[in-house]
N, C-alpha and C positions, 0 to 999 in steps of 0.2 A: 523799185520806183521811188524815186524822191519826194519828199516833202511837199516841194514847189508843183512838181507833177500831177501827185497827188489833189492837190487842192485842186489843181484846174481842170482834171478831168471826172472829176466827183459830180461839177454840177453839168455838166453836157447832155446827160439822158433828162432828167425831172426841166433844166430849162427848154429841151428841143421840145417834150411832150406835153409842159402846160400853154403857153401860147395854140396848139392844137384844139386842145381838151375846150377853154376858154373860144376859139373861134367858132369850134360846134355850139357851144353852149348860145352863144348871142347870135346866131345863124339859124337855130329854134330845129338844130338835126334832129332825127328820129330818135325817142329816147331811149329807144335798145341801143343802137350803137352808143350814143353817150354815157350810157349804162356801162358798156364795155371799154370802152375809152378812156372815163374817167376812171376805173379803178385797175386800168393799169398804171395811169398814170402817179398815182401813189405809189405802186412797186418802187421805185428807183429813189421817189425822195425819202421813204424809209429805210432804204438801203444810206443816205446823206444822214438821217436821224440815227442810224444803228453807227457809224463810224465819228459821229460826234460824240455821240454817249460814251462810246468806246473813251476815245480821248480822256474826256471827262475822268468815266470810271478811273483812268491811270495814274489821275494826282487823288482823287476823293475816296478809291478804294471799291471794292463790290457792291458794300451794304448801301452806303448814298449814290453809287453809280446805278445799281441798280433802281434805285427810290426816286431818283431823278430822271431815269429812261422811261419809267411807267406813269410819273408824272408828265411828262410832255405828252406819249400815248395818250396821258386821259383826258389829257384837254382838250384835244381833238375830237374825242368822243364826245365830250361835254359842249362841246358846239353842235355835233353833230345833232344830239338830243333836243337841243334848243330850238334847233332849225324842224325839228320835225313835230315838236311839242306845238309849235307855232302853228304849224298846220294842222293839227288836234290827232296825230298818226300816236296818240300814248300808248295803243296797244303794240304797238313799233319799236317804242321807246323802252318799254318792258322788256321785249322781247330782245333787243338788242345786250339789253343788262344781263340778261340771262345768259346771252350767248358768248358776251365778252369774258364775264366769270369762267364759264365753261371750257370757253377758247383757250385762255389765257393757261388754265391747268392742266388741260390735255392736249389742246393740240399745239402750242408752242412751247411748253416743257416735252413734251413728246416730242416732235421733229427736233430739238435741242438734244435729248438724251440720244435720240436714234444717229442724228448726225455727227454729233461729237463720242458715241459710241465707236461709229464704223475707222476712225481714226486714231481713237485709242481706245485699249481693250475694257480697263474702265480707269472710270472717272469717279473726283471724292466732289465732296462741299460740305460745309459744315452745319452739322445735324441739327445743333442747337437752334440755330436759325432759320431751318426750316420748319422745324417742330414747334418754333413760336408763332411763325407762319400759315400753319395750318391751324392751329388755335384759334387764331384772330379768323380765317376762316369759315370754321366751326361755328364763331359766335357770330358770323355777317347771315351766313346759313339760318341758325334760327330766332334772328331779327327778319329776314325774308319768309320764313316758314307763320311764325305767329299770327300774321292779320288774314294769310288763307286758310289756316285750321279754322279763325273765330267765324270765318263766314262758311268752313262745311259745318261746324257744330252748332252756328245758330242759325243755319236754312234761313226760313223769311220773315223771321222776327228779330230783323238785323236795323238798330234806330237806326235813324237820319245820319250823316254826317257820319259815325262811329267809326267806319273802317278810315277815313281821311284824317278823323283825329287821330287814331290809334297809330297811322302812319309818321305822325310828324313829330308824336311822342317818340316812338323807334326811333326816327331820325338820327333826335336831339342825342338820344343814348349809344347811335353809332358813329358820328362827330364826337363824341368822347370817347368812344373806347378807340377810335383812329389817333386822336389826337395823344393818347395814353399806349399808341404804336409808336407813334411816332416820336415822342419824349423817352421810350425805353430804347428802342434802335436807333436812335442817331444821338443821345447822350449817356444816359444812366447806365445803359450793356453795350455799348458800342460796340467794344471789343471782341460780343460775340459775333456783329454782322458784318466785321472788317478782318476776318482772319490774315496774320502775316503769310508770306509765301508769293503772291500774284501780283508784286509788285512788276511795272513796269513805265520804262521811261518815256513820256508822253513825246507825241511829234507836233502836237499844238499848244498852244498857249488857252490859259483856262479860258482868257475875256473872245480870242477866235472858236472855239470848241461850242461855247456859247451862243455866239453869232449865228454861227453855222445851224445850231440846235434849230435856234430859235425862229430862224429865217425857215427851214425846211418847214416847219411845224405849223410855220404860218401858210404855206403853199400846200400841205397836206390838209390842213381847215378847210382852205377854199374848194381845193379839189373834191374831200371830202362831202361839199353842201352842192359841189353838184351834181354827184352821184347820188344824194338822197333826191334828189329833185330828180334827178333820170328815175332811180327808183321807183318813184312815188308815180313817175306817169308811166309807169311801164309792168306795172303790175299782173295785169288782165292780158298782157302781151308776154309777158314771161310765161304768166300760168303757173306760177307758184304762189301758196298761201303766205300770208303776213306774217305767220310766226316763223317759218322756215325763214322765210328772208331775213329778218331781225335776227333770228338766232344763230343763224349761220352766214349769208352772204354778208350782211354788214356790220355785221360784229367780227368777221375776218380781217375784209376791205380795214376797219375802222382803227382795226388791233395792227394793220400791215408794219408798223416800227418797230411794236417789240415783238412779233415774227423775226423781223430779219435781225435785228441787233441781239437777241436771245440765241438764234443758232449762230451769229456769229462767232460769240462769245465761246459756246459752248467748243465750235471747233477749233478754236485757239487753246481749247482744256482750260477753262475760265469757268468751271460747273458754277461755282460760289456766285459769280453775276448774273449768270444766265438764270441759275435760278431765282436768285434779287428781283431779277427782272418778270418774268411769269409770274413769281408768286406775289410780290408788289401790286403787280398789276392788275392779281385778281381781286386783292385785300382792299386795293383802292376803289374800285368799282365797286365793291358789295358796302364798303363803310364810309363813303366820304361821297361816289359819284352818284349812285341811288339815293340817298338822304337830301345829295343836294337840289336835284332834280326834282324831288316831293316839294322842295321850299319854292323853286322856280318856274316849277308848274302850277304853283298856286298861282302866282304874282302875273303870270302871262293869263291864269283863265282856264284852262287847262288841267285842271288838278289831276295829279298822278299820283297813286298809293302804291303800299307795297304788298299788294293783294297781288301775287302773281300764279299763273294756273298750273295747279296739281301737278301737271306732268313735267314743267319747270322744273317746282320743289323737285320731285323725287331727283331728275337731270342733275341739279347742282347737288342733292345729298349726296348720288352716287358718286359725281365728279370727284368731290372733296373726300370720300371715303379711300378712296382708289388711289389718289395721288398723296393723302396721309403714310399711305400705306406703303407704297413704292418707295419715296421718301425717307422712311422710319431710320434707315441703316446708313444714311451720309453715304451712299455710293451710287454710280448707276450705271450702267452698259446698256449695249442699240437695244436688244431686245426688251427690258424695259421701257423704253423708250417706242419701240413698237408696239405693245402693247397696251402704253396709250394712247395711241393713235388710233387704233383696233377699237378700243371703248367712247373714242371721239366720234368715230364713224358709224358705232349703232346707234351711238344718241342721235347724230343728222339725219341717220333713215327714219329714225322714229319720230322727230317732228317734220319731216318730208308726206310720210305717211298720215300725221294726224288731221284729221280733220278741220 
């Protein structure tokens, strides 16, 4: 397919399906189907988001192709949080943090390793920068763990205020250790998260690639707030709990870009971006979109801590154990990649199940 081709048959599905999505919406449709309508409607403009990135990635390399595919993801997120903050849904917004971490480790590095497994026998990426990756994980891990320990350990002689300061201290300390990611992987070691070899000759121009980024990203926003708004009035009709939702449906829905631009990548034998991307995506939501959201949810009324429940923690310690681990050796094959999906999916029955 051509270039020219290319471009004009990319926006056909996400333009046919938002005018839809949008006439429901202001037509006051039932919120189950809106519920279902609008996140499909994302499918195809993250599929517009993952072949932008792509581009991208071609002249900027894996490490910032990747860093800039999870950054777009998470601004979408970060609206999406905002819109639900506003309606005082924080335990939604927690839960959602949770489940993007979660997602972002196991289930779109897993359908990555699995898919780009079944096409070649295996696949490399380089070690070093995942193992810095998982690090920076490690330490988002117990910045989220600390303010739920101090409230099982001091039961109900817990001062005023304590857990909401102790949160915005965290914060402050995970805005620096991001920001102390982001100064080591995009200049001081660069050359660890840009390995040579995956060069390839880009079919857009960087200022188009961007366009396109940036234009999808905005139409996934919007989409995005109106599936929390379906959500939110469709709860008691779903018949699913709050934290299953957050955890799982729209922290999938939310993450729908680097799904698809992650297994892209992967099936192109692109492991180094794919993984960029997952594990970007997870480092950025535990150190940069949770901290910011604690400052933002002061400022709306709404204060959000980083007090998240037990079975959270234990969900992101295992996450993060399991994919350190897979990881460890810079290679990967399907079965790997199955089996984290395998561990994606007891963790969903188990907050399906939780009360």
């Amino acid at each position: 397919m051509s270039t020219h081709k290319r471009r004009i048959g990319l926006f056909i599905p996400p333009l046919a399906l938002v005018p839809l999505t949008i006439l429901l919406w202001i037509s006051h449709a039932p919120p189950l189907i809106l519920f279902l309508v609008a996140g499909v409607t994302i499918l195809p403009l993250a599929y517009v988001m993952g072949v932008s990135t792509e581009e991208l990635g071609k002249q900027m390399g894996p490490g910032l192709g990747g860093l800039l595919n999870a950054s777009f993801g998470n601004a979408t997120e970060i609206i999406i949080a905002i819109a639900a903050l506003r309606a005082g849904l924080v335990r939604l917004v927690q839960a959602s943090i949770t489940g993007s971490i979660i997602g972002n480790i196991l289930l779109i590095l897993g359908l990555s390793m699995l898919v780009g497994g079944l096409r070649f026998k295996k696949q490399s990426f380089a070690r070093k920068a995942a193992s810095t990756r998982s690090t920076m994980l490690v330490l988002a891990t117990i910045g989220l763990v600390i303010p739920s320990l101090f409230l099982i350990s001091s039961g109900q002689s817990i001062p005023e205020g304590a857990i909401a300061s102790m949160s915005i201290w965290i914060s402050v300390l995970l805005l620096i250790a991001y920001g102390g990611g982001l100064l080591f992987s995009l200049h001081t070691h660069r050359h660890i998260f840009n390995p040579p070899g995956e060069e390839e000759e880009p079919e857009w121009s960087r200022g188009y690639a961007l366009l396109v980024l940036g234009g999808a990203m905005a139409l996934v926003a919007l989409m995005s707030e109106v599936f929390i708004e379906a959500v939110e009035a469709s709860i008691e009709t779903i018949g699913l709990n709050e934290l299953f939702l957050g955890v799982v449906v729209i922290a999938v829905v939310g993450n729908a870009a680097e799904h698809s631009s992650a297994v892209m990548m992967a099936w192109k034998n692109k492991m180094n971006l794919s993984v960029a991307i997952a594990a970007s995506s997870s480092t950025q939501i535990a150190l940069f979109v949770a901290p910011i959201l604690v400052f933002v949810s002061i400022l709306i009324g709404n204060t959000m801590t980083l007090a998240f429940d037990l079975f959270e923690l234990i969900a992101i310690g295992l996450s993060v154990a399991v994919v350190s681990a897979v990881a460890n050796d810079g290679e990967s094959n399907w079965f790997e990649g199955l089996m984290l999906l395998i561990v994606y999916g007891i963790i969903a029955v188990g907050f399906f199940y939780l009360p």
